[in-house]
C-alpha positions, 0 to 999 in steps of 0.5 A, a space after each residue: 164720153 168722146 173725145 173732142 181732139 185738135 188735130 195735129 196737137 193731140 193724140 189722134 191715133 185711135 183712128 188712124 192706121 186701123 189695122 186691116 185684119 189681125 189675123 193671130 188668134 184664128 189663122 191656124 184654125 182657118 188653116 186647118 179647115 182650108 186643107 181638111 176641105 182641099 183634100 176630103 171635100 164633101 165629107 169635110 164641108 159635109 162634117 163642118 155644116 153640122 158641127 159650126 151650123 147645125 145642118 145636116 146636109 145629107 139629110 136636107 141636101 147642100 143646095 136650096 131647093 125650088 120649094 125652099 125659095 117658094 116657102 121664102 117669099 110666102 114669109 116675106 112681106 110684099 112690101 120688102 120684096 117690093 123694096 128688093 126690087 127697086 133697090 135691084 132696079 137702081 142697082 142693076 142700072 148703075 152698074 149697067 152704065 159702067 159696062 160701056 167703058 169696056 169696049 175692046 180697042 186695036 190700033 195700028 203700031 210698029 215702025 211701019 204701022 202695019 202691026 196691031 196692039 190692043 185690048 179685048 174684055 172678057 167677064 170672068 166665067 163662074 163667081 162664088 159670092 158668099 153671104 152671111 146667114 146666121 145673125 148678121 143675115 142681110 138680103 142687101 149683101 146679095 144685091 150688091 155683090 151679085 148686080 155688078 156681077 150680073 152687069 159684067 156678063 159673069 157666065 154663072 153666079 152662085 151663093 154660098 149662105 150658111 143656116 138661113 134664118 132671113 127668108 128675104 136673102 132665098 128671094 133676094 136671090 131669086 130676084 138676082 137671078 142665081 144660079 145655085 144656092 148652096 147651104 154652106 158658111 164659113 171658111 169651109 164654104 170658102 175653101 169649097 168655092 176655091 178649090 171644088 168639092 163634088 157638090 161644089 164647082 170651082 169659081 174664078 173669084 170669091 166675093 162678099 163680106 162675113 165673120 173673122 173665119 171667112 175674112 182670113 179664108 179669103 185671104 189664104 185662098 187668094 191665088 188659087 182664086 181672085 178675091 174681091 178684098 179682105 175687108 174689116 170693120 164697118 167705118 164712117 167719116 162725116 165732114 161737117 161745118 157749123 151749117 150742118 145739122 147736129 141731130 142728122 150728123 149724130 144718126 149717121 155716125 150712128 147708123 155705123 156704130 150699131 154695126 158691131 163693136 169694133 166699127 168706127 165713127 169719126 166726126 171732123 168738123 171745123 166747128 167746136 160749138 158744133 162739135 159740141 152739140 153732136 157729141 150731146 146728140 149721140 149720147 141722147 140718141 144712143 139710148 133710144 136706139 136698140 142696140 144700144 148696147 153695141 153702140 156704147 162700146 163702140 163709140 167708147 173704143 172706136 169713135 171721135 170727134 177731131 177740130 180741123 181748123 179748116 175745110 183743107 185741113 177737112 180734107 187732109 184728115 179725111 185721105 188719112 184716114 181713107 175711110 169706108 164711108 165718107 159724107 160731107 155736110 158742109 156748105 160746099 159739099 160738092 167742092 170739098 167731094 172733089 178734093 178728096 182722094 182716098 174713100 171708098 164712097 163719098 156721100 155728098 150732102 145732107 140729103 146723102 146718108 150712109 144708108 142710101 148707099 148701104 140699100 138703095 141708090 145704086 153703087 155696091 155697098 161693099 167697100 175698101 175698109 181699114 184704109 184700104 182706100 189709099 190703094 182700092 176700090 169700090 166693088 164694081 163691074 171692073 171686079 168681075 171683068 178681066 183684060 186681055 192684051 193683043 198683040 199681032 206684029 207684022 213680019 216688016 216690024 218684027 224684024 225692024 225690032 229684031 236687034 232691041 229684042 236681042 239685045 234686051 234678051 241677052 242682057 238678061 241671060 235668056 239666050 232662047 228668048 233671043 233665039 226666036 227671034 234671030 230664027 225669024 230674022 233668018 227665014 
């Protein structure tokens, strides 16, 4: 059963501080690969798809072909690619919104203001998303990783998906515009899209979810290319006062419970009757859902239910956790949404649950996990766009800062920095 904890008197360390990534088991493996990859390229990434895929690619070639896609969508219901184009609609516009803000900027400086200081945006050239193919296939991952990408001005996109059982990613594809889709998973896949194979051309930043063995590729191969973060578990918090609904609060601690094992389900509600009645609801819900199985262990080892004594105290257990998914159900819904600092989205309301973000409203589903939250964000535009600093000094203001410069230099021990400008200072 769940526990029901009074914050601040008992244990509650089974939700804070989880843990971002452990890393120990399967590090040398992953590392293995990268550098197998590095140096043989195809040959290894060829060798890897058969033995951790089944595929043999020399036999049905790396990349997907028109025909494949073509046979996709024939197995695809039209209502779903219907969806898939809403959802792409809603998606697209949103991120679209943001793109004003990234407008290069100059202005004058310098003692005499006749200098220029600014700013100039550029979209990153080549992106590699990769999206899980295997049992965790899910077409929403291309929408939300590829839109943002589309709506920045990215230059080419491309996807790389391992042993493609959901014909609906192929058409989520399509719809998105991708440029190339490559039949390759895992940390090979990732090390093909940072360092380049013959097949594979290199990319700038590497984006999207998957299992262990991609999360820690991702993380070694950051340097050599940009990564969007290094995700964990799925996670939700629901805030809840005694106006909520039991029955919708339990389904959406659920929706997050049926992830996998490991995801975290945390209600904080200044209610213990109410408390109560959610705990009663998630026990008679789980067994009417199909993975049930999954569910039970992960509200057994990952899940609980914390009385705060108030709407702040709410509030302050929340920015602690600084979980993935944030709702607030409560009466003052909005006012308390805008008192929360760490999330990585906050769905306002009991009309806003989780899975309206996951698919459909708008913003990516792809979130800070592990309360990665205090110090990230959401992946966006801003993922995909880089800035550039412009600098453009007058000879009158250079020399008016001259001596500072030197002066600086020189306590630092760079005698050729403050070489420069002393030659300029002397012409």
């Amino acid at each position: 059963m769940i526990p029901i904890l009074k914050y601040k008197i008992d244990d509650t360390s089974r939700v804070f501080g989880r843990t971002q990534l452990d890393d120990g088991q399967h590090i040398a493996a992953v590392n293995a690969i990268i550098s197998d990859v590095r140096s043989r390229k195809d040959a290894a990434l060829f060798e890897y798809a058969k033995k951790f895929d089944g595929q043999d690619l020399n036999k049905c070639g790396i990349l997907v072909s028109e025909d494949e896609i073509k046979d996709a969508y024939s197995k695809v219901d039209k209502s779903l690619i219907d969806s898939i184009r809403r959802a792409k609609e809603n998606i697209l516009a949103y991120h679209l919104k943001q793109t004003d803000k990234f407008k290069n900027e100059f202005f004058s400086s310098g003692a005499s203001g006749t200098s220029t200081l600014g700013w100039i945006y550029r979209p990153l050239a080549r992106v590699g998303l990769y999206v899980p193919g295997g049992k965790a296939s899910y077409p929403s991952t291309v929408l939300m990783t590829a839109l943002p990408a589309i709506a920045a001005g990215v230059g080419e996109v491309i996807v790389a998906t391992p042993n493609i059982k959901n014909p609906a990613i192929l058409v989520a594809c399509r719809e998105c515009g991708i440029d190339r889709i490559y039949k390759v998973g895992g940390a090979q896949a990732i090390a093909a899209m940072a360092y380049g194979t013959e097949s594979v051309s290199r990319v700038d930043l590497i984006a999207g979810p998957g299992n262990v063995f991609v999360t820690l590729a991702k993380k070694q191969v950051f340097g050599h290319v940009a990564i969007d973060m290094i995700a964990g578990p799925s996670e939700i918090l629901v805030i809840a006062d005694g106006s909520a609904d039991a029955r919708l609060v339990a389904s959406d601690l659920l929706s997050q419970a049926e992830h996998d094992e490991q995801a975290a389900s945390i209600l904080v509600a200044t209610d213990e009757s109410f408390a109560q009645k959610v705990r009663a609801e998630l026990e008679r819900q789980t067994e009417l859902l199909d993975r049930k199985d999954i569910i039970k262990k992960s509200l057994e080892t990952n899940a609980a239910i914390i009385i705060a004594g108030n709407m702040d105290e709410a509030v302050e257990i929340a920015d602690r956790v600084a979980p993935e998914h944030l709702e607030i159900c409560a009466r003052d819904a909005k006012e308390t949404a805008m008192k929360i600092s760490n999330a990585g989205a906050i769905f306002v309301g009991n009309y806003s649950p989780e899975p309206l973000g996951d698919y459909f409203a708008g913003p990516s589903h792809v979130l800070p996990t592990s309360g990665s939250a205090r110090y990230s964000s959401v992946l966006s535009v801003d993922t995909f766009m880089k800035k550039i600093s412009y600098i453009e000094y007058s000879q009158e203001d250079l020399l008016a800062a001259a001596d500072d410069i030197i002066g600086i230099a020189e306590s630092e021990g760079f005698g050729a920095h403050a070489n420069t400008i002393k030659l300029r200072k002397n012409i």
